[in-house]
N, C-alpha and C positions, 0 to 999 in steps of 0.2 A: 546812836542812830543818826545818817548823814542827813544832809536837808533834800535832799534828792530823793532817799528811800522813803522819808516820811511823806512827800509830796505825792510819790508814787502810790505808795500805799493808801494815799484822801482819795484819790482819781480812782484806784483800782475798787472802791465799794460804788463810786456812784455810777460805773461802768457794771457792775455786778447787780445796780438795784434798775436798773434797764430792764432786766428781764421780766418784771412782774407786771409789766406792761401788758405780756400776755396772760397772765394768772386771772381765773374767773371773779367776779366780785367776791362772792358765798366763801372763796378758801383767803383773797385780802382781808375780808374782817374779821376772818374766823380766828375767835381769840388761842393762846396760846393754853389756855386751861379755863374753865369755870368763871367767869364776873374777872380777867385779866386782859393784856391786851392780845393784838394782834399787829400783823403786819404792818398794817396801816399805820398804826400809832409808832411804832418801832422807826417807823422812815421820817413822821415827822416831827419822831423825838429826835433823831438825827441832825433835822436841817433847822428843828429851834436850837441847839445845843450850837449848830455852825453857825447863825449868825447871831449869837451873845458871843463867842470867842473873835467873831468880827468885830463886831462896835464894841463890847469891852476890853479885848485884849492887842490884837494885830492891828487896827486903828490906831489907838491912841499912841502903840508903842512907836509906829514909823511915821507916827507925825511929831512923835517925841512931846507926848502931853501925858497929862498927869491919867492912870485908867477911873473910870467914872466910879461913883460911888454904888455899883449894881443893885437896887429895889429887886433883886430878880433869888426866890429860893425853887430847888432841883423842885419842889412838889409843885410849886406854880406853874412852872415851867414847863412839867407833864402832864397837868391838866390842861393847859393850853394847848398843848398839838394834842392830846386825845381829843378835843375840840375839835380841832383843824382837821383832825384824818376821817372825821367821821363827817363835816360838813364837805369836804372837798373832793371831785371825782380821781377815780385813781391816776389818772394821763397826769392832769394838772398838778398832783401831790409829788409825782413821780419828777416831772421836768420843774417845777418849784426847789424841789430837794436838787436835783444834778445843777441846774444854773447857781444856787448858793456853793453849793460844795466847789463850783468851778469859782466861785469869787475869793474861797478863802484860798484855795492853792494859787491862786493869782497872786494874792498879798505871800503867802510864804515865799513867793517865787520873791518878791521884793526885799526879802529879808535876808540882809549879808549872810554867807553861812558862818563866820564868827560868831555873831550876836545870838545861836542857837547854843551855846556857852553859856552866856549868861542867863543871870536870873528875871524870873517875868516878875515886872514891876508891882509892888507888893504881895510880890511871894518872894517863897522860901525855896525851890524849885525852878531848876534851870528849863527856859524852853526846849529844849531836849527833850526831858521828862515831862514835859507837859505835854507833848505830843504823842510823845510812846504813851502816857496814861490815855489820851483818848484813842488813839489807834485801838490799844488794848479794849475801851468800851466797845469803836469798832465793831472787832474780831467776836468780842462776848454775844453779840447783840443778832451779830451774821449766823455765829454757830446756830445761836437760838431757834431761828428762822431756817435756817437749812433744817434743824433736827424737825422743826414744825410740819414741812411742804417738802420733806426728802423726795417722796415720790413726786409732786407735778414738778421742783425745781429740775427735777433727771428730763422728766418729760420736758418741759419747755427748751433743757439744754440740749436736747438729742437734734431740737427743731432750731438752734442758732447757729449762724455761724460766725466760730472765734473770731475778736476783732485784735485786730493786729494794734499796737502802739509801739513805734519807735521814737527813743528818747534822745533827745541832742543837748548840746547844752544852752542855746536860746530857744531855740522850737522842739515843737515832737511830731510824727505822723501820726495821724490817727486815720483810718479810716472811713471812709465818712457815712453818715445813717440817717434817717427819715429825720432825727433829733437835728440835722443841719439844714434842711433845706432851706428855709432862711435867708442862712448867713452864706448861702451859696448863690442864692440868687443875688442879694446884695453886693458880695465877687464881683460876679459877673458883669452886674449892669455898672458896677462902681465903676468898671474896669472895662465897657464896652468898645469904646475905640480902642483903645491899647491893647485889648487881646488881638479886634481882628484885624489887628495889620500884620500880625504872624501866624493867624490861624486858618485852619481848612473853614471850610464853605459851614456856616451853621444851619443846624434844621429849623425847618419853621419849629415855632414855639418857642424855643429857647429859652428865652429871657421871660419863662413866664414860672410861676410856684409848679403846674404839673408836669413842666416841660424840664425842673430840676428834680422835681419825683424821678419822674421815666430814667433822668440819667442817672442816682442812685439805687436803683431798683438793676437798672442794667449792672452797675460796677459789681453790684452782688453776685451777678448771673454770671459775671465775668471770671472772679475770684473761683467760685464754683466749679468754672469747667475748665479752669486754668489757663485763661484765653490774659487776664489782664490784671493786674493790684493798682488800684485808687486809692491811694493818701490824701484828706486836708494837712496843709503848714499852718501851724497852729503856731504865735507867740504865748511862751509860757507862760509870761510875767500878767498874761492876761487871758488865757483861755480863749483867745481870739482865733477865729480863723480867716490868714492874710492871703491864701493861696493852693494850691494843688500841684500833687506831682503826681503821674503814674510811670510802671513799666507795663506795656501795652504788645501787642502781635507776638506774646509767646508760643515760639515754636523749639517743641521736644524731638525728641529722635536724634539724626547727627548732627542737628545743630546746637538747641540746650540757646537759645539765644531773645533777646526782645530789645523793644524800643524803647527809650527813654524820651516825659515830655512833661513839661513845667512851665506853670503859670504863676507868679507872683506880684500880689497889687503893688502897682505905681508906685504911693507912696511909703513903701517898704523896700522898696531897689535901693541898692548899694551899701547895702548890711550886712552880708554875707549871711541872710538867709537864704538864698537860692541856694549856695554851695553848700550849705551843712544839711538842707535836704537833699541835694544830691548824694550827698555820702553816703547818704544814712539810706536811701532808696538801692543804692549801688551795694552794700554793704548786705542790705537785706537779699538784694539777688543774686550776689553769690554764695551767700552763707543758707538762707534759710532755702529759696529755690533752685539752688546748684544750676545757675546759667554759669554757661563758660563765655558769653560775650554780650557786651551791652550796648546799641549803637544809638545817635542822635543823630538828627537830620535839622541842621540851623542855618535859616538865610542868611549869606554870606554878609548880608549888612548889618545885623544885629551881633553887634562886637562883646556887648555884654554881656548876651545869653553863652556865646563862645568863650569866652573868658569864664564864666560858672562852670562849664565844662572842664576845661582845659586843667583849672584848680582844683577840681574835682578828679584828676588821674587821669581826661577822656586825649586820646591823642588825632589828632586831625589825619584821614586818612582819601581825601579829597571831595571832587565836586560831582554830586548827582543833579544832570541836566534835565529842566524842565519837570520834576517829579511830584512837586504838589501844587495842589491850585491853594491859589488865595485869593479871598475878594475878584473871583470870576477872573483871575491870571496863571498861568506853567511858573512857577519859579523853581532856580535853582537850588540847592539845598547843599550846604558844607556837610560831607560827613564827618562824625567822631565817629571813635570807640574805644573801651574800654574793653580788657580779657580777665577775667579769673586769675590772680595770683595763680591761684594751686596748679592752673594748667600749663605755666609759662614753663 
């Protein structure tokens, strides 16, 4: 198993244990059989098992020290989170367990994929196998729960909608949800001069927590009616999120076409994160949404955001006069674009 699939597969349960966000408390506690557990305990048997493989194992390995002598047995270990899932409400158990689960994929992101060869230090078993064994607990533990709450999991999933993740090989898109708002206001204000010297006019509130509500609430409404896809740039190595792309003003019929538009904090320019999300955004609209064309609109002075395009496949195709405001001004606008392989 590669280091990429295993990684995938850590992220793809704590994106899966999102949903029970909407699950009533009565079916969260309701145990799995007679004096066993339940859900609750199941999740935060999860996120104690993730952070002893943190400080016993992925720790010590990549700071290259000896692994600790662990005081810790599998029975103590699950009487302490059936503790924890019964004192704790469900939101908090629920974002407790995704924020660790995102620290340990952070550390495997750190971990050459060689050293996934070797053996974990004082065992007998390669991290390979060490991983596929927990994954496999995992998958055991998911079935469990699935076979549990068949009916409301159908129910809940009838009322989400799929979130998208594209994987690159330093960042990934993710989509962004109520779970980021946050780290998007933080974006934002990190990054308030430097956005609006290239951006359209903002709306009152903005910079404010309901003011980044409103605009993920919208991205969803967007997705929805096929108006728009909102991606965070997430660095892998850390589950962070440094930035945003969207493709925005889809329009179907004889055109099949949209706008491309990206934001990436300051001090993350000149990485060649801008371009491997562009790819990977361009990549998704013509593969998953069959656009046949993808255009950008970039102020002729910003050489850099042009240049992410240009490496990106985007080919300049001239100047749109006076066509957006900025900061209460008409600027000019360089056009790109990009066409659909399949259509040339």
């Amino acid at each position: 198993m590669r280091k990429e699939k295993i990684i995938n597969q850590k992220r793809e349960l704590a994106e899966w244990v999102l949903i029970f966000k909407q699950l009533p408390d009565n079916l969260w506690f309701k145990p799995f059989k007679e004096g066993s557990w339940g859900t609750a305990e199941v999740i935060s048997h999860f996120l104690h098992w993730d952070q002893f493989v943190i400080d016993n194992r992925l720790i010590p390995f990549l700071r290259n020290e000896q692994p600790p002598q662990a005081d810790v047995t599998v029975d103590r270990l699950n009487e302490t989170a059936a503790v924890l899932a019964r004192s704790m409400n469900k939101e908090d158990l629920i974002d407790l367990f995704v924020n660790i689960r995102k620290e340990l994929t952070g550390y495997l992101q750190e971990m050459p994929e060689e050293a996934f060869a070797q053996k974990v230090p004082g065992k007998s078993i390669t991290w390979n196998g060490y991983f596929q064994g927990l994954i496999e607990h995992d998958e055991r533990h998911k079935k469990q729960i699935d076979e549990h709450l068949k009916d409301s999991i159908e129910s809940i999933n009838d009322s989400v909608t799929e979130t998208d993740i594209l994987m690159g090989k330093d960042i990934y898109l993710k989509e962004l949800s109520g779970q980021e708002v946050m780290e998007l206001l933080r974006l934002q204000k990190d990054n308030k001069e430097f956005f609006e010297a290239f951006s359209m006019d903002r709306a009152a509130g903005f910079y404010t927590v309901e003011g980044q509500k409103e605009r993920i609430r919208q991205f969803a409404r967007d997705k929805e009616n096929d108006h728009a896809y909102h991606f965070g740039i997430y660095l892998s190595r850390e589950d962070r999120l440094i930035g945003t792309i969207n493709l925005f003003q889809v329009l179907r019929g004889s055109l099949q076409s949209a706008f491309i538009g990206y934001f990436l904090d300051h001090g993350h320019n000149g990485r060649g994160y801008a371009t491997e999300a562009a790819k990977l955004i361009v990549q998704f609209g013509f593969a998953e949404l069959r656009l046949h064309r993808i255009e950008a609109g970039v102020m002729p002075h910003n050489v850099g955001s042009i240049r992410v395009l240009e490496k990106s496949g985007f080919q300049k195709e001239g100047i749109a006069r006076k066509n957006v405001r900025i900061n209460g001004k008409w600027e000019d606008h360089q056009v790109l674009a990009i066409i659909n392989p399949a259509d040339e």
